[in-house]
N, CA and C atoms as a LAMMPS dump frame, in Angstrom:
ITEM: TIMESTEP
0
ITEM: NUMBER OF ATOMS
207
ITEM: BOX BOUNDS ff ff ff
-5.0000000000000000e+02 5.0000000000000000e+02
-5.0000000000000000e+02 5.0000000000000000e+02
-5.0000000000000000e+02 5.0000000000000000e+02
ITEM: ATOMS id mol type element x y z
1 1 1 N 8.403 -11.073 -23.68
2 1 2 C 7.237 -10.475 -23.053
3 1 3 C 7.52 -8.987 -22.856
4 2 1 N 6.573 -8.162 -23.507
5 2 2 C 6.934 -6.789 -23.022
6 2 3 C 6.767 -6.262 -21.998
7 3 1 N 6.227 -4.709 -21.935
8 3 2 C 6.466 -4.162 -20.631
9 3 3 C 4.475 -4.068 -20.381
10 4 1 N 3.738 -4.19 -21.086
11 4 2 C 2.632 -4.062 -21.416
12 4 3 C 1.805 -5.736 -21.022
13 5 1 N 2.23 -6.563 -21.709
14 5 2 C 2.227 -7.879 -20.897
15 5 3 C 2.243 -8.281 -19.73
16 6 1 N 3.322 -7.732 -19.219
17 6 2 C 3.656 -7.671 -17.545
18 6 3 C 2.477 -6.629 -17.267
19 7 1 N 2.497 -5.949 -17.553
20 7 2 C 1.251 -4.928 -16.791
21 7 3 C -0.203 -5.813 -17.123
22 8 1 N -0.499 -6.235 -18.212
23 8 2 C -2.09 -7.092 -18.172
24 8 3 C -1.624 -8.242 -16.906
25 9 1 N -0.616 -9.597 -17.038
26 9 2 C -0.564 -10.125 -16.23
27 9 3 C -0.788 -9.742 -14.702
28 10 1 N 0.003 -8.535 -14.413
29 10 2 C -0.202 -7.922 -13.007
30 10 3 C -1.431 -7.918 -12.948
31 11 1 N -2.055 -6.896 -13.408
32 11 2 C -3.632 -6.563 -13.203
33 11 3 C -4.789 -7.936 -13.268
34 12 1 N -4.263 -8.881 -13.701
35 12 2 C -5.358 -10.395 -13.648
36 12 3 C -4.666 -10.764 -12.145
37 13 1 N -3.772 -10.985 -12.124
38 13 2 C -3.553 -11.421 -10.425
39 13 3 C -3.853 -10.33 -9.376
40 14 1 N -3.593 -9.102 -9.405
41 14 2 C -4.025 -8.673 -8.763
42 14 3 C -5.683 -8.767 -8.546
43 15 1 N -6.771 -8.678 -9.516
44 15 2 C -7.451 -8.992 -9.72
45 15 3 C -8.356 -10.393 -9.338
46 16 1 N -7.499 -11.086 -9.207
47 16 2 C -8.108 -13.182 -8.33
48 16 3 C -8.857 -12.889 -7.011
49 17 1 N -9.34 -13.61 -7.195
50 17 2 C -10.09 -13.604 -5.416
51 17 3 C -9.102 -14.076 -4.901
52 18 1 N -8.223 -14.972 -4.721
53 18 2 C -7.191 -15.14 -3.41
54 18 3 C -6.184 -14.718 -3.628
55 19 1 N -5.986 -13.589 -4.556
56 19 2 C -4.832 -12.35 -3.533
57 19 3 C -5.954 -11.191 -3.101
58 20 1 N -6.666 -11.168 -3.454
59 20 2 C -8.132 -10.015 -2.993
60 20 3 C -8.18 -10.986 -1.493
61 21 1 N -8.769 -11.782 -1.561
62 21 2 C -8.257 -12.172 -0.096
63 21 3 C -7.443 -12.184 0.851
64 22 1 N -6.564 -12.608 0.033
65 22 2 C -4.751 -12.289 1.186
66 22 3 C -4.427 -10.365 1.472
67 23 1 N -5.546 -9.787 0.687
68 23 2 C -5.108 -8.373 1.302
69 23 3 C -5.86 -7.997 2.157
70 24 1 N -7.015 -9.292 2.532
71 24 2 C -7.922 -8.85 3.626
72 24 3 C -7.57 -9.285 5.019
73 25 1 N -6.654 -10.123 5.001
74 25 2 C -6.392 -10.773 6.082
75 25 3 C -5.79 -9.499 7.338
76 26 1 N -5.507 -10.263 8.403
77 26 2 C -5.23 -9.442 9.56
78 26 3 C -3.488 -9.406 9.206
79 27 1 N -3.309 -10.782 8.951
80 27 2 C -1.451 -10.916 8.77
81 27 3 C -1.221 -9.329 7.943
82 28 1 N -1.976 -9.468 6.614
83 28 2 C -1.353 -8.349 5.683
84 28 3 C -1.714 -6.849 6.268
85 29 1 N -2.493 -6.675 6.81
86 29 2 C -2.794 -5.807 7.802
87 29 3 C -1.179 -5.002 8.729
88 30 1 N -0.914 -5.937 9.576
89 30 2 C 0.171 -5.727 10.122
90 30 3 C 0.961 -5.641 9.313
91 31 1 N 1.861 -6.21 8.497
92 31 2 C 2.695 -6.129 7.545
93 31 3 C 2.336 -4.517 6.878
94 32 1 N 1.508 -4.267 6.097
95 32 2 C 1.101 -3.003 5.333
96 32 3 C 1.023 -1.93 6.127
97 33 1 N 0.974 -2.045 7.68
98 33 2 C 0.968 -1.15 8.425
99 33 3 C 2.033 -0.839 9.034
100 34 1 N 3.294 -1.519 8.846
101 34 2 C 4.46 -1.439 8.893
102 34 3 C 5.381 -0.722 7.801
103 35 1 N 4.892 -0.953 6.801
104 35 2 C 5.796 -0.506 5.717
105 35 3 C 4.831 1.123 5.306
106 36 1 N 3.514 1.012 5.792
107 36 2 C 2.991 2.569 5.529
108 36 3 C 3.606 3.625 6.597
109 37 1 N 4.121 3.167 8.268
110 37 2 C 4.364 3.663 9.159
111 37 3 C 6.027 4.206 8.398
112 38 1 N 6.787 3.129 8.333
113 38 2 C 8.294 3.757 7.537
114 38 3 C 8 4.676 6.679
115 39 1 N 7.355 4.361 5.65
116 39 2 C 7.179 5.354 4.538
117 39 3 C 7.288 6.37 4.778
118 40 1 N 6.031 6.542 5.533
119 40 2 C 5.442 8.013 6.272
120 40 3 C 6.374 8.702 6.91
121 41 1 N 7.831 7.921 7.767
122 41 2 C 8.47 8.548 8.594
123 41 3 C 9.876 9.265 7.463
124 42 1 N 9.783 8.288 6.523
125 42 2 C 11.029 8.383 5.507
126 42 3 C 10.52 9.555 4.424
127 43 1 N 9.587 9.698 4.075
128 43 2 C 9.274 10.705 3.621
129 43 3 C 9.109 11.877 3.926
130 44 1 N 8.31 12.105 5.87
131 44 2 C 8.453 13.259 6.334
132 44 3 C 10.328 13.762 6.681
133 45 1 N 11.032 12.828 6.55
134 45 2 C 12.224 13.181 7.082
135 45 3 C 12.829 13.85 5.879
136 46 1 N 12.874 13.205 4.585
137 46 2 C 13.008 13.663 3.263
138 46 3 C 12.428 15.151 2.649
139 47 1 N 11.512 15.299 3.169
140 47 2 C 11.006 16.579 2.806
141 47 3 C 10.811 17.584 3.9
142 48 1 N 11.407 17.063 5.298
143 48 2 C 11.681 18.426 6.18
144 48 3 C 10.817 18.391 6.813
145 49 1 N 9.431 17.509 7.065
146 49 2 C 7.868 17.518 7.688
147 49 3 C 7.395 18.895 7.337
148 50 1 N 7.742 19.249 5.992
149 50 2 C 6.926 20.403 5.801
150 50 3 C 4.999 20.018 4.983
151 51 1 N 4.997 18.87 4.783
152 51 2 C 3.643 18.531 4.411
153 51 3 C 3.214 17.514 5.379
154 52 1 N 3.054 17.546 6.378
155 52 2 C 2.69 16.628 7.682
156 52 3 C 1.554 16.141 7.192
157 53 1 N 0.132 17.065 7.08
158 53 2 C -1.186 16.577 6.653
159 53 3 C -1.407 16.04 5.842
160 54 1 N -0.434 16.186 4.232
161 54 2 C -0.989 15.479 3.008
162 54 3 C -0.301 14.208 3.203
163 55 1 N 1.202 13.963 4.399
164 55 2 C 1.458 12.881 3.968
165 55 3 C 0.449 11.707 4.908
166 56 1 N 0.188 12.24 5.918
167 56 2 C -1.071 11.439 7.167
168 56 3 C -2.044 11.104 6.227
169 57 1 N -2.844 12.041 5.478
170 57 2 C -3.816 11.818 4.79
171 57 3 C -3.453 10.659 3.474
172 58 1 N -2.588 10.761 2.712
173 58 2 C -1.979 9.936 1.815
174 58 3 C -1.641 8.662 2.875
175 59 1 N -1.485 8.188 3.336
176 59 2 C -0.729 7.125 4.575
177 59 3 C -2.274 6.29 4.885
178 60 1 N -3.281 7.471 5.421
179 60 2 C -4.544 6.707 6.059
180 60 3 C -5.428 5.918 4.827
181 61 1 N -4.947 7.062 3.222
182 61 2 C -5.878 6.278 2.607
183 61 3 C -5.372 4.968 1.936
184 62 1 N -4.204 4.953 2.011
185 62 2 C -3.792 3.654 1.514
186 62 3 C -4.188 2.517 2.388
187 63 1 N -4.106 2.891 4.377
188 63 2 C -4.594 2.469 5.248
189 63 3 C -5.689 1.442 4.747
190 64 1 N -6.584 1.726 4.183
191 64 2 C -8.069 1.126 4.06
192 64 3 C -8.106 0.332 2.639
193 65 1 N -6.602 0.599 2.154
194 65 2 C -6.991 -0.282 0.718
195 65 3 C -6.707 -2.021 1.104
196 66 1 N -5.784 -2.24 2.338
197 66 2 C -4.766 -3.63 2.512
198 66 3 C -5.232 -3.797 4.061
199 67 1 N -5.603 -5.145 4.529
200 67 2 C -6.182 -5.108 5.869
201 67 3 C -7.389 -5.53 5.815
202 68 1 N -7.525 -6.136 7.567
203 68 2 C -9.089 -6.356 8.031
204 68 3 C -9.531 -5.267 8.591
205 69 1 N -9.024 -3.375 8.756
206 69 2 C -9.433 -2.93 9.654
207 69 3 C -9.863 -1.541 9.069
């Protein structure tokens, strides 16, 4: 299986209604809001918090892709 395969496969599951569901839930919510909060902190630490706004702004919009909220 190539590397191209794996990428169509990804994109059909990602794609199902019940993982489109499981990213609506409240559970994945918390979870995704955990690992966007690290990110955010591991990255501003990595780059000195010299881009504070683009990384908040990058952080909030992923915010709204995973979650009930």
């Amino acid at each position: 299986m190539g590397i191209e395969d794996l990428a169509g496969e990804a994109q059909k599951l990602l794609g199902s209604e019940q993982v489109r569901s499981a990213l609506k839930r409240s559970q994945a919510e918390d979870v995704s809001g955990t690992i966007r909060d690290k990110l955010e902190d591991a990255v501003d630490v990595a780059i000195g918090g010299k881009f504070d706004a683009q990384i908040k702004a990058a952080r909030d919009a992923a915010d709204g892709t995973v979650g009930d909220e």
